[in-house]
Every structure is written in structure tokens, then in C-alpha cells.
C-alpha positions as CSV (number, residue, x, y, z in Angstrom):
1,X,-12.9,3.4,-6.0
2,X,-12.0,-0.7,-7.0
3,X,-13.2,-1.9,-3.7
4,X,-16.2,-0.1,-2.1
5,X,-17.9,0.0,-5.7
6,X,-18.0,-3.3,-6.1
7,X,-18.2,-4.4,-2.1
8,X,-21.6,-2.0,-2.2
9,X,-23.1,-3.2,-4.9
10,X,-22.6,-7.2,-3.8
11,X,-24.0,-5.7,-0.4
12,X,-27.4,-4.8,-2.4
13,X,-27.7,-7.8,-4.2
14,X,-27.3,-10.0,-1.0
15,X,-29.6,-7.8,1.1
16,X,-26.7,-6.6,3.4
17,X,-22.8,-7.0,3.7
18,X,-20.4,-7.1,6.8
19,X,-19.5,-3.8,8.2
20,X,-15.9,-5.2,9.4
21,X,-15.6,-6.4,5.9
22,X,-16.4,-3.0,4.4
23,X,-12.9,-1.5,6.5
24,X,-15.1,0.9,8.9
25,X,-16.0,1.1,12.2
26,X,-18.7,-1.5,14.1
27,X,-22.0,-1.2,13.4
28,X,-24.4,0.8,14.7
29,X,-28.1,0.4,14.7
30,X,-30.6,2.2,12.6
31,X,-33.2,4.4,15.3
32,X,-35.4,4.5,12.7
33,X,-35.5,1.0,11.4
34,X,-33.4,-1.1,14.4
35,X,-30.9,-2.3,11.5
36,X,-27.2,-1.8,11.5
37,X,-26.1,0.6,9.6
38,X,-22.9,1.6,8.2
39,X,-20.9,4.2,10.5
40,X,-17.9,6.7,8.6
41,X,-14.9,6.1,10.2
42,X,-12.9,9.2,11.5
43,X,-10.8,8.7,8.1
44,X,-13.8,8.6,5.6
45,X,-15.3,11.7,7.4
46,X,-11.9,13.6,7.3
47,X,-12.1,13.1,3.6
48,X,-15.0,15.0,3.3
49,X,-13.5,18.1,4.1
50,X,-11.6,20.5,1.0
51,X,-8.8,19.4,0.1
52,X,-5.6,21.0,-1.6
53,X,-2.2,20.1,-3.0
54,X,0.5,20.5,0.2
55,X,3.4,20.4,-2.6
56,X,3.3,23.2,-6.0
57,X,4.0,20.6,-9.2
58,X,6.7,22.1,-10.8
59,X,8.2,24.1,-8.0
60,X,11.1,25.9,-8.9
61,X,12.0,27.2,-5.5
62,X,12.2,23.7,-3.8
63,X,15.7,24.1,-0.8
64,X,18.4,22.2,-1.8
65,X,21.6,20.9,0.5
66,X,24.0,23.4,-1.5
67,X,22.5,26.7,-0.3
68,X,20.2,25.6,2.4
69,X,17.8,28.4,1.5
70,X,15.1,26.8,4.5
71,X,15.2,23.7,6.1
72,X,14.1,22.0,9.1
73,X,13.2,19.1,11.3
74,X,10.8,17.7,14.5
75,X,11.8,16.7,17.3
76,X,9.5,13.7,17.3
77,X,8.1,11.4,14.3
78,X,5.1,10.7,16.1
79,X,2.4,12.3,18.6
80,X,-1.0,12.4,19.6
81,X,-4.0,15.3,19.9
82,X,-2.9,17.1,22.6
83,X,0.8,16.5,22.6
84,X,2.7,19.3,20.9
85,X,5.8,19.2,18.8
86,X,8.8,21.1,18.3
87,X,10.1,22.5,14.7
88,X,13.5,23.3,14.1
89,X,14.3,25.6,11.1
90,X,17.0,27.5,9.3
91,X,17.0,30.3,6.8
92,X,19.7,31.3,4.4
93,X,19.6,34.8,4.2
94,X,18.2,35.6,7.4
95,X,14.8,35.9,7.1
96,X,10.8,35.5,8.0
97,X,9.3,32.3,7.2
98,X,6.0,30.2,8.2
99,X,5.2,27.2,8.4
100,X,2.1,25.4,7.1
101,X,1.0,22.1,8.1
102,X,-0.8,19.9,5.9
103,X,-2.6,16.1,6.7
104,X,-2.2,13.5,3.7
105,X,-4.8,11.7,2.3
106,X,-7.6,11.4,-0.9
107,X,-9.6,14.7,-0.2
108,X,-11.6,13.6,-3.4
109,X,-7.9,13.4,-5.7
110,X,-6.7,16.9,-4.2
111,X,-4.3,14.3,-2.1
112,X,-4.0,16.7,1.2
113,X,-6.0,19.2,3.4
114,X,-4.3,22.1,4.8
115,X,-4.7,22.2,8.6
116,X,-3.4,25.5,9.5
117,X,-0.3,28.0,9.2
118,X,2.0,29.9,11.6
119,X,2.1,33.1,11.9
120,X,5.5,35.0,10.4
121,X,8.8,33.8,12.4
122,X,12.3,35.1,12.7
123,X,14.8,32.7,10.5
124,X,18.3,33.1,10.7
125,X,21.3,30.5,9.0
126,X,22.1,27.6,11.2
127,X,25.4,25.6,11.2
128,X,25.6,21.9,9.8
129,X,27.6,20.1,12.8
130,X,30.4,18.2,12.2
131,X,30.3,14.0,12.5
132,X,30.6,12.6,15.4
133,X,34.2,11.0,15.0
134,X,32.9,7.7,16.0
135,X,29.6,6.7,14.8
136,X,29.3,9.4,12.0
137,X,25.9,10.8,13.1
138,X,25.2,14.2,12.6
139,X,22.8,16.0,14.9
140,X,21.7,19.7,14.4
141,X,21.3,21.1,17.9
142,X,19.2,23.9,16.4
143,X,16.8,26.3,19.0
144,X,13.4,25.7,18.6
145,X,11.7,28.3,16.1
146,X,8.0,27.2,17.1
147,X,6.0,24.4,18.7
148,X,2.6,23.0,18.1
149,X,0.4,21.5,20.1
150,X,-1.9,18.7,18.1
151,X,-5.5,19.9,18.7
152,X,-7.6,17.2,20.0
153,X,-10.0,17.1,17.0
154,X,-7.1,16.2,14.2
155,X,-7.6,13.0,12.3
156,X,-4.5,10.4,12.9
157,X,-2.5,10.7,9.8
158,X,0.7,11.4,7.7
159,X,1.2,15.0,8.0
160,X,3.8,17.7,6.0
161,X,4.9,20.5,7.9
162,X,6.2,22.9,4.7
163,X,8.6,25.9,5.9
164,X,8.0,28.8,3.2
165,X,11.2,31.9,3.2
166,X,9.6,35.2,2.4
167,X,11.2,34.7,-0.9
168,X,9.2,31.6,-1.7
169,X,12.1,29.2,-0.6
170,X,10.4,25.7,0.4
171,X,11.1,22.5,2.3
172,X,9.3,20.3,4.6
173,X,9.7,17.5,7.5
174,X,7.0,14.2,8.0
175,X,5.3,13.6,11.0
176,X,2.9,11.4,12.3
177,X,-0.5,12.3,14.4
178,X,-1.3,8.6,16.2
179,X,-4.8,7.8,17.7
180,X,-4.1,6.2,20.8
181,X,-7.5,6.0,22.1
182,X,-9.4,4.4,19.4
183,X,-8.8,1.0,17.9
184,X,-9.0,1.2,14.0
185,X,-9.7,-1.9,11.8
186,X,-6.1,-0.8,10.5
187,X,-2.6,0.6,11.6
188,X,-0.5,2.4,8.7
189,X,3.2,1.8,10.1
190,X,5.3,4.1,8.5
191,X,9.0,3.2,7.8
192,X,10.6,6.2,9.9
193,X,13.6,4.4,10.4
194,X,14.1,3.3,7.0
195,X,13.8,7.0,6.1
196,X,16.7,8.0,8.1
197,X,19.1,5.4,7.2
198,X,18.6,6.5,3.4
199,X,19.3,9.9,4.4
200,X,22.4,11.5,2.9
201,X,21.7,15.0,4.7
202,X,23.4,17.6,3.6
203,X,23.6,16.3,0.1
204,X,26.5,18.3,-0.3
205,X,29.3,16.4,-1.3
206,X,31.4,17.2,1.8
207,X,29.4,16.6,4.9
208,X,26.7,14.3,4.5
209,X,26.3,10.7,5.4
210,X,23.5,8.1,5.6
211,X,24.1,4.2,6.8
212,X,25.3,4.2,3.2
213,X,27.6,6.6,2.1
214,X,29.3,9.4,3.1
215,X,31.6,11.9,1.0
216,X,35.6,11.4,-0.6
217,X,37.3,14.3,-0.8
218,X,36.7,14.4,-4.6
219,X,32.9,14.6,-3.7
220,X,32.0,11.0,-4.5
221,X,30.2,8.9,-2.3
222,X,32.1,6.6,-0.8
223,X,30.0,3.2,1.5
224,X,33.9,3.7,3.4
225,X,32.5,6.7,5.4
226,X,29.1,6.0,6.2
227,X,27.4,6.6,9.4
228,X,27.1,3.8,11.9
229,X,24.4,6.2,13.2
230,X,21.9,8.1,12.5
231,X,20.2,11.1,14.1
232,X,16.7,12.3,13.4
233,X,17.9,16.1,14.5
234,X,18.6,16.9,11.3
235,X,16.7,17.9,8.2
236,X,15.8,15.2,5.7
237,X,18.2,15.5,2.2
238,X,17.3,18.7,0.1
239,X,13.5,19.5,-0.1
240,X,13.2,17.4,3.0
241,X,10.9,14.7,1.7
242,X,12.7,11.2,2.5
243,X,13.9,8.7,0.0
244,X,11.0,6.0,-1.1
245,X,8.9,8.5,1.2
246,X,6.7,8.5,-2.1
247,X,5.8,4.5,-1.9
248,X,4.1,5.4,1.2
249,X,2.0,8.0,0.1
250,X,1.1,6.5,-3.0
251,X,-0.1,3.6,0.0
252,X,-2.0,6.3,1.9
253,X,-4.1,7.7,-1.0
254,X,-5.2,4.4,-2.0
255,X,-6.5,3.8,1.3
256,X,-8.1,6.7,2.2
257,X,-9.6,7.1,-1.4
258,X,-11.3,3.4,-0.4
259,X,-12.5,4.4,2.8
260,X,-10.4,2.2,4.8
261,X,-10.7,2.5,8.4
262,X,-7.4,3.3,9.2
263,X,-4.7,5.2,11.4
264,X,-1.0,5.6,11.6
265,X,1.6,5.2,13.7
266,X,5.6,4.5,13.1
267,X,8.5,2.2,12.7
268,X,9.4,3.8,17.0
269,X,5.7,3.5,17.6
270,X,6.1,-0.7,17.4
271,X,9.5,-0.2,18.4
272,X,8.1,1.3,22.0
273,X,4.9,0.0,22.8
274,X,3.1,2.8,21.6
275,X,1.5,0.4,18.9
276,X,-0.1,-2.8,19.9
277,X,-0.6,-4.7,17.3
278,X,-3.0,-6.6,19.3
279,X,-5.4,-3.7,18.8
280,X,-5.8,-4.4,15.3
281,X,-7.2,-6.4,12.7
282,X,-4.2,-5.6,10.9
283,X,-0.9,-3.9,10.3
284,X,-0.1,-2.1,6.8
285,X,3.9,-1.6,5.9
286,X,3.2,0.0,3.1
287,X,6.5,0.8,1.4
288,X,10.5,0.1,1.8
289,X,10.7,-0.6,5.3
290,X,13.9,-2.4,5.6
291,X,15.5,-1.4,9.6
292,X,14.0,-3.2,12.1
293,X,14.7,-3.7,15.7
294,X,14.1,-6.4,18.1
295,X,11.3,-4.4,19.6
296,X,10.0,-4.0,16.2
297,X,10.1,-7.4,15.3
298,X,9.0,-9.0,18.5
299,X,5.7,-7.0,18.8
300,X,5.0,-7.4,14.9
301,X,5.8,-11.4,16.0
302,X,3.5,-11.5,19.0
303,X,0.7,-9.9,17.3
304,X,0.6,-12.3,14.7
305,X,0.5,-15.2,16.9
306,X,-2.4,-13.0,18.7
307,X,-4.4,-13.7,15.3
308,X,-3.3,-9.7,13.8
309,X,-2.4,-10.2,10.3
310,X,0.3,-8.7,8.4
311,X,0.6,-6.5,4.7
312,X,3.9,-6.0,3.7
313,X,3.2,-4.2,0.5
314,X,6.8,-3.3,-0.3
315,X,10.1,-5.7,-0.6
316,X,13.3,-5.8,1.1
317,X,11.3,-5.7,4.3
318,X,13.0,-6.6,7.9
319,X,16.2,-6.6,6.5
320,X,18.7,-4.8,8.7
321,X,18.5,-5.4,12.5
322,X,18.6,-2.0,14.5
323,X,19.4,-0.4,17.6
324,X,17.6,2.7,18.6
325,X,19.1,4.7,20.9
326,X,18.3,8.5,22.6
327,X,19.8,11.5,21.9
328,X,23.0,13.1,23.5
329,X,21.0,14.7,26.1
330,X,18.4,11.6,26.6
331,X,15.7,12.4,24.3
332,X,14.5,9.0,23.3
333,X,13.7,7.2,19.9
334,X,16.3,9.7,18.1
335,X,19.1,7.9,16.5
336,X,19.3,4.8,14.7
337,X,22.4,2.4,14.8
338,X,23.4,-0.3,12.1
339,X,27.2,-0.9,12.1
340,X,26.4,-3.8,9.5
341,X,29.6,-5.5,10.4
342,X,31.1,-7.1,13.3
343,X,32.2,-6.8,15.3
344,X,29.9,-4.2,16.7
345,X,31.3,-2.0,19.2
346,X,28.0,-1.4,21.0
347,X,26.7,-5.0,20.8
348,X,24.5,-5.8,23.2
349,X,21.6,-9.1,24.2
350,X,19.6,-8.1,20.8
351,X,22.8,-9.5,19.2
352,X,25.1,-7.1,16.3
353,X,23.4,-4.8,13.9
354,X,23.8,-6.8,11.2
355,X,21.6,-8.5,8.3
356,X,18.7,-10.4,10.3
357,X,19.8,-13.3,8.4
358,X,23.4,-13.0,10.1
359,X,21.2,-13.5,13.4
360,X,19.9,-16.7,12.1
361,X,16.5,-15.0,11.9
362,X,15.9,-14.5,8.4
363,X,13.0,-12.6,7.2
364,X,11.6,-15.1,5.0
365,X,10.6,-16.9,8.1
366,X,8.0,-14.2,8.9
367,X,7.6,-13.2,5.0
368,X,7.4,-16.1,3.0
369,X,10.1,-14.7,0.7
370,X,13.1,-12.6,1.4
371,X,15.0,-10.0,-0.7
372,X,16.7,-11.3,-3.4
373,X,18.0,-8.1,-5.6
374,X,17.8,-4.6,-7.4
375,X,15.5,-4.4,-10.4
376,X,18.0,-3.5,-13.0
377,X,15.0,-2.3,-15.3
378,X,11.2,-2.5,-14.4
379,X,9.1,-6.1,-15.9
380,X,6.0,-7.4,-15.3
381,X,4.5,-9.6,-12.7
382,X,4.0,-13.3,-13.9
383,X,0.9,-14.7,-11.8
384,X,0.6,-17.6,-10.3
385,X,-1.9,-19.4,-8.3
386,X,-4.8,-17.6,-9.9
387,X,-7.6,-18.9,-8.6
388,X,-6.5,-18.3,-5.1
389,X,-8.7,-16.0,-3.5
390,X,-6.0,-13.1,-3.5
391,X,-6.3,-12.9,-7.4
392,X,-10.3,-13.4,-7.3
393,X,-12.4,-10.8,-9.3
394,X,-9.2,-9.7,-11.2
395,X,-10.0,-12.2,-14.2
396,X,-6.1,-13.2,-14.2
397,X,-5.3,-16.3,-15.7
398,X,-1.6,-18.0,-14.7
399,X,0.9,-16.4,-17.0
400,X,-0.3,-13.7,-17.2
401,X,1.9,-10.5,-17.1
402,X,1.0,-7.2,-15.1
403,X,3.2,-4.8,-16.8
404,X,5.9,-2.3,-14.7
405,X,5.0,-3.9,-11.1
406,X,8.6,-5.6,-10.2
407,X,10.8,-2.8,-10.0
408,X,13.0,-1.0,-7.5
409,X,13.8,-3.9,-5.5
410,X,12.6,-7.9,-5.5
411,X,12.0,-10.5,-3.2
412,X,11.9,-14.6,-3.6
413,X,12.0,-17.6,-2.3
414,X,15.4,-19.2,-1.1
415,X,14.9,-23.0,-0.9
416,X,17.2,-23.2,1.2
417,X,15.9,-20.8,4.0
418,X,12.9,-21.8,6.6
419,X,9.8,-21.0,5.6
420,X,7.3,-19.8,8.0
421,X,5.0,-22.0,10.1
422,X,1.9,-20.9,8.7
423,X,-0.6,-22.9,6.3
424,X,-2.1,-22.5,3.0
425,X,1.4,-20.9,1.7
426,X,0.6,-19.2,-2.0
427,X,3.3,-18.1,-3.8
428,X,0.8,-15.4,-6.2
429,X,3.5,-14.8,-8.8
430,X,7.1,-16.3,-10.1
431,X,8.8,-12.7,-12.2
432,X,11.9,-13.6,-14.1
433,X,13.9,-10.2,-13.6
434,X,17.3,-9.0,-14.1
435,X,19.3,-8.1,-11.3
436,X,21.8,-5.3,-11.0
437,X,23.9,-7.9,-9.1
438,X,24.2,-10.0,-12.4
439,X,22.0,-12.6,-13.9
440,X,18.4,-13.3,-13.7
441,X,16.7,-14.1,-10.5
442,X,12.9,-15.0,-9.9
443,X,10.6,-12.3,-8.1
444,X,7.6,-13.5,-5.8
445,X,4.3,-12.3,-4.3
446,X,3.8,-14.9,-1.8
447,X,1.0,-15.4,1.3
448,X,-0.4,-17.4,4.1
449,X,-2.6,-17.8,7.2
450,X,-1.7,-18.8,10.8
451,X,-4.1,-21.2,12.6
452,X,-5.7,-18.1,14.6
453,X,-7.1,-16.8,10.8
454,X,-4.5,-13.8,10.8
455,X,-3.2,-13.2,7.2
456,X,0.5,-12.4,6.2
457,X,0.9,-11.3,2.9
458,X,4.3,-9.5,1.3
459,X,3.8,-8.0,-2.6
460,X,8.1,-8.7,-2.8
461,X,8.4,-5.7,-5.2
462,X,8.9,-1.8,-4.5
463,X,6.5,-1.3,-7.9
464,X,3.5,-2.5,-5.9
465,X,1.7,0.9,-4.2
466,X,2.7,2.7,-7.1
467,X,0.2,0.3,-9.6
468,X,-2.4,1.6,-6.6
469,X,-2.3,5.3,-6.9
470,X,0.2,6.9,-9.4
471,X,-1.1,8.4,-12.8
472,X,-0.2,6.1,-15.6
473,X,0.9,3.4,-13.6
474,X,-2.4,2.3,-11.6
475,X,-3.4,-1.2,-12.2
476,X,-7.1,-2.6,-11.6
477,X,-5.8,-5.7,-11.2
478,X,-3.0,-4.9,-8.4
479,X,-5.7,-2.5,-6.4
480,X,-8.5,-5.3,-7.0
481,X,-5.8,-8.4,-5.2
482,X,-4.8,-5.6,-2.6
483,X,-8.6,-5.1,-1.8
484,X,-9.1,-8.7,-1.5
485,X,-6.1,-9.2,0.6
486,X,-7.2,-6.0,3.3
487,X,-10.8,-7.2,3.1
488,X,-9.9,-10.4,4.4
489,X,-7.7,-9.4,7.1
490,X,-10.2,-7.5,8.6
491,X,-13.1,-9.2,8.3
492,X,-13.8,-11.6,10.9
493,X,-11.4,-13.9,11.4
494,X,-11.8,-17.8,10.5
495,X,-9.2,-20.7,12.2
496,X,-7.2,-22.2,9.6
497,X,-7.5,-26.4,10.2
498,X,-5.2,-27.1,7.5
499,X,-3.3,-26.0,4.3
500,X,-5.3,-26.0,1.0
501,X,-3.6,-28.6,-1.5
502,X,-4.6,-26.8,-4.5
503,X,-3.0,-23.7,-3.4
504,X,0.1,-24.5,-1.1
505,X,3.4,-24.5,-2.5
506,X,6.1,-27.2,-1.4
507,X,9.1,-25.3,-0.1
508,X,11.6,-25.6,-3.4
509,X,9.0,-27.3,-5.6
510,X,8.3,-24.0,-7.5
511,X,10.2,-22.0,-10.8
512,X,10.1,-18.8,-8.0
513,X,11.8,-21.1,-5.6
514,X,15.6,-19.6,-6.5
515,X,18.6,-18.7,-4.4
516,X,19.4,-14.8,-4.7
């Protein structure tokens, strides 16, 4: 535990440290001595409880797309205690099956807590529907096979729902429990939309497509007969966890495990109005979260100039613009739309669903940096700025090389591109990497304040969350700058009169300035 080790002890030695800084709750005072004390947020006292794995290792009886042995879906990605949610499952044989949901989190390193099970329901094979022949989606129109209403007492959080045959067949759907009633330092927003895009359900060479792909008749993928849309009736590819779903949870353990006071909501949740950011100190994107909307953006936008800060601690971020649109039958929030060309047949005021750069928006002037390629094989980050506070109790020196953290995919800075309007800009690192594209380009970490004190700050690599949680991979150094960076946002916040000369960067001036 990087942070609240050291944070506690610095609290003894100074007779007392900030509650706000510590990531919980406000203080309350001692009856006893008429101090504040620290309270446990509703997070750290959910960690408490027993935890267990939600996932075997090793399974051997994980559902895949070619036999469809169990699968399901929600009808919603987010909800609150005392809404209830609808699961959607088929079974291949016919069969019994339950379902057991699980909340993610630390749960002392067991990484889940299993909330409760179903009893034994009727499963029967259900059809995959064929594309729509003019946007590509496909949507399952599968009966309901039981509902759940979210008991008033659960903790906000990432949650599993697992479908288990009779014959040990498993496969499992992501949901979100919100807390719309209490204001944490802290709002996870979970890429929901970027989940569906990626997903290539059935994966099985003949149906499936994504925003990507879809399938040849020789069983190839081909980016010729992708989806323009999306639908979120349908199971997730295969076992049913999503692409780059594990970036996120990687995210979520790491937070939890340091007692951050946080919850969680979803890409639709911003997209809505559900989320306001203005509630927060800050808002967490914790992994690839790539398909944004205007609604998305505008609210992120608007909470930022309200003085909420901003942690995008994945790359590629804001990329696509997206339209969300309702089911057939009107259910909202349940398809995504990206035609990625024009002209778009369903373009409306928001502009096509193209590249956010295409809309003369690009995300570098929200970032600081913008995606600039695929990681053709991991390397290290090269710091920069090391004496900026972001990099303070991590003992880096400039130069130095944290190994295995630019991977995936890499953002930098485009010279030629806006840069945003806040002050202090830091770019933390300048990564030499070679691109899948061709050549070498220049990965960067890269952060500033706003004059109301609110914080943006974008890691610009995919290898980030995993240095926070994943065996072999953690990094001190990476949780001890992401610590610094959380600890700041919510502390309380202090107006920024002007840039720091020793630490801002002069748009172009810099080795990690490069064109992708």
C-alpha cells in the first residue's frame, strides 16, 4: 500500500494530515477528544469484508463463440441500489444454470467479493440474429431469464455477473452499481462504450462484427464489413469479459487496495447526466477509453472549467466521436454509432462520427498529447521533468528508464496541434518507441492545471495501470507518481496564477514534441 503507508506516517510526524488528501470522506470529530478524525469511506469498509476470486485461474470450461455453451448480457451497464437489472442468457445444450454476481475490488489481494447467487434457472439455446443490413449491429432479442434488483446496502462498483451450465460451462457480463446519492472524492468512469466497439461478438468467423471488422467468407476479418453500429443486446466475445476490460480492473484494485474514496459510474453515465462531474474532486479514466460523444465530452469539458480535475490513465483517449442511440424498441443508451467516414448517413448538429480531430476538436487540446501509434513491442518510459511534483518521492532522475510501461498504444505531442489553455504544462516523460505504423515516434506522459486548481493529467501509454496492480509488472515508481497525481486532485484545491518556468514546456520546444 505505496500511498497510505507513507501518507500515514508523514501524518504522525507532522501531528496530523488532511483528510481530503488521504482520498476519504470529510472529517468527523473525535467525541472523545473533539478532534477530527479519519472516517472509512463506503469503499475502504467494503474491503473489509471476505473476499474471493470471481474468475477460476486456469479455467478450462471458459464459453467460447464456436459452441456458445452459456452466454449472456444486461440490459443496462449501469444502475443504482434499488433499481433492478435484467440478464439475458443462453445455454447450449438446454440446460440449468445460475448466475452469481460478484463486486470487484482489493478484498485484502482476493480481488472480488461474492455478493450472492440465483437460484437454478431453465437455459435453453438462443439464436445469434442476423446484421442489420444497414448499420451492421447485431442485437439479441433474447427473453429475460432473471432480474435483480440492486439491494440498497451494495457498495458502488464494477461488478461480474458469472452464468455457470450445470456442466461447469462459464461466461460472464460487466455491470456497473453507481451511487447517486453520495458525492465521492472520486468517480471511476468506465469505458463501456469503448468496450462495445472492440467487440467482435460471435467470434465465429461468419457472423460477428465490431466497429472494426467483420467476417470474409474465407473467415478472415475484413475492416470492409464492420459495423457502423453497435448494440449492447448481445453478449461480450467468448467468455464475455471485454477487450482491454483488464486495464480497468488492474485500475480498480489499485485504488481500492489504497483506500481511495471512490465510486463508479460509465462512459453513458457522463453521456446522460447521470454523472456530474461537478460532484467531484475528480474523474478517473482508467484504461482505453477511446469513443466519446458530445455529451461525453461536453460534461468532462464543463467540469473542468468547474475546477474537477481529470486522470486519463490510459492513451488513445477521446479519439472517436460517437452517437448513442436507443434500441429498436426505444430502450435508451443501447447502441453505439461510429461510421468513421463521411459522409455519415445519420449526421446530425454533433457533426459526423468521425476522428475528433476531423471535427477540428482534437483531443490533445483537452490532453496535452494525443495518440500517436501502436507499440510494436513494449519499452521503457524515459522521464522527464523529474523534479516536478508528479515524480516527487519516486527518487527518478531525467533519463531515467521505467521498464515495460509504453506498450499497447502511445500518445505524444503534435507541434502542430493546439495545446490546451491550461498552465504549468509538464511533459513527465519523452519514450522513443517503435510504431507498428513504421518508424520511431516519441511517447509522452504529459500534465497541467487550470486557473481554478483542477488537474489534468494523461499517462499516454496502455502499459500504465498494469505497472499499478499486475504480478511482475508493478512499478513503485508508476504507483508512487499515480498517488501523487490523485492526492493532489483531491486535496483542496489551490488557483494557479501562472505557469512555473522550471517546469512548463514550450509547445514544440521538446524531443517528445513529434508529429505521429
Amino acid at each position: 500500500m505505496v500511498r497510505l503507508r507513507r501518507r500515514w506516517a508523514l501524518g504522525l510526524l507532522l501531528g496530523g494530515v488532511s483528510v481530503t488528501a488521504l482520498g476519504t470522506s470529510e472529517p468527523v470529530l473525535s467525541r472523545r477528544t473533539g478532534t477530527p478524525v479519519r472516517r472509512r469511506s463506503p469503499v475502504e469498509v467494503e474491503n473489509r469484508a471476505a473476499g474471493e476470486p470471481w474468475w477460476p485461474r486456469g479455467d478450462t470450461r471458459a464459453a467460447d463463440d464456436r459452441l456458445r455453451q452459456i452466454q449472456g448480457y444486461a440490459s443496462t451497464t449501469s444502475l443504482a441500489p434499488g433499481e433492478s437489472v435484467d440478464f439475458h442468457v443462453a445455454v447450449n445444450p438446454a440446460g440449468r444454470f445460475r448466475i452469481t454476481v460478484h463486486r470487484l475490488g482489493w478484498y485484502g489481494g482476493a480481488g472480488a467479493r461474492t455478493m450472492l447467487t440465483s437460484p437454478y434457472l431453465d437455459g435453453s439455446p438462443r439464436p445469434v440474429p442476423p446484421a442489420d443490413p444497414a448499420t451492421g449491429a447485431i442485437a439479441c432479442r433474447w427473453p429475460v431469464s432473471w432480474s435483480l434488483r440492486i439491494p440498497e446496502d451494495w457498495t458502488s462498483g464494477l461488478y461480474q455477473a458469472v452464468f455457470t451450465s450445470a456442466d461447469g460451462w462459464r461466461a460472464c457480463t460487466p455491470f456497473v452499481v453507481r451511487d447517486d446519492r453520495r458525492a465521492a472524492a472520486l468517480c471511476v468512469v468506465l469505458p463501456v462504450t469503448t468496450w462495445q466497439a472492440y467487440n467482435q461478438w460471435p467470434r465465429d468467423r461468419r457472423a460477428g462484427k465490431s466497429l472494426y471488422n467483420g467476417y470474409a467468407a474465407s473467415g478472415r476479418r475484413d475492416p470492409a464489413l464492420r459495423a457502423r453500429e453497435v448494440s449492447f443486446d448481445r453478449p461480450y466475445a467468448d467468455t464475455g469479459q471485454p477487450i482491454h476490460f483488464s486495464r480497468d480492473h488492474d485500475a480498480v484494485r489499485w485504488l481500492e487496495r489504497n483506500r481511495y474514496d471512490v465510486s463508479y459510474a460509465t462512459s453513458f453515465d457522463l453521456h446522460s447526466g447521470r454523472l456530474d462531474p461537478r460532484r467531484h474532486r475528480g474523474l478517473v479514466f482508467c484504461g482505453h477509453d477511446e469513443y466519446w460523444s458530445a455529451e461525453m465530452r461536453r460534461a468532462a469539458e464543463a467540469g473542468l472549467t468547474g475546477g474537477t480535475s481529470l486522470a486519463f490513465l490510459g492513451a488513445n483517449s477521446v479519439y472517436w466521436h460517437i452517437r448513442v442511440r436507443p434500441s429498436a424498441d426505444g430502450r435508451p443508451e443501447r447502441v453505439v454509432a461510429c461510421a468513421k467516414t463521411t459522409p455519415d448517413p445519420d449526421e446530425d448538429a454533433a457533426g459526423p462520427t468521425v476522428t475528433w480531430r476531423e471535427l477540428d476538436q482534437p483531443e490533445q487540446a483537452l490532453l496535452g498529447v494525443q495518440y500517436n501509434g501502436v507499440v510494436a513491442t513494449p519499452q521503457p518510459l524515459v522521464v522527464r521533468s523529474a523534479d516536478h511534483w508528479v515524480w516527487a518521492g519516486t527518487r527518478v532522475a531525467d533519463g531515467d528508464r521505467i521498464p515495460g510501461i509504453v506498450q499497447g498504444e502511445a500518445d505524444g505531442v503534435h507541434a502542430a496541434i493546439p495545446r490546451p489553455l491550461g498552465l504549468g504544462e509538464t511533459l513527465l516523460s519523452g519514450s522513443p518507441y517503435p510504431a507498428q505504423q513504421g518508424g520511431r515516434r516519441m511517447q509522452s506522459s504529459h500534465v497541467y492545471e487550470t486557473p481554478r486548481g483542477a488537474v489534468v493529467f494523461a499517462t499516454g501509454t496502455l502499459g500504465w495501470t498494469m505497472a499499478l496492480n499486475r504480478r511482475g509488472q508493478r512499478d513503485e515508481r508508476i504507483e508512487r507518481a499515480t498517488a501523487n497525481v490523485l492526492d493532489r486532485m483531491i486535496s483542496d484545491p489551490v488557483p494557479v496564477s501562472g505557469s512555473d518556468p522550471g517546469t512548463a514546456d514550450t509547445p514544440g520546444s521538446s524531443p517528445a514534441a513529434t508529429n505521429p
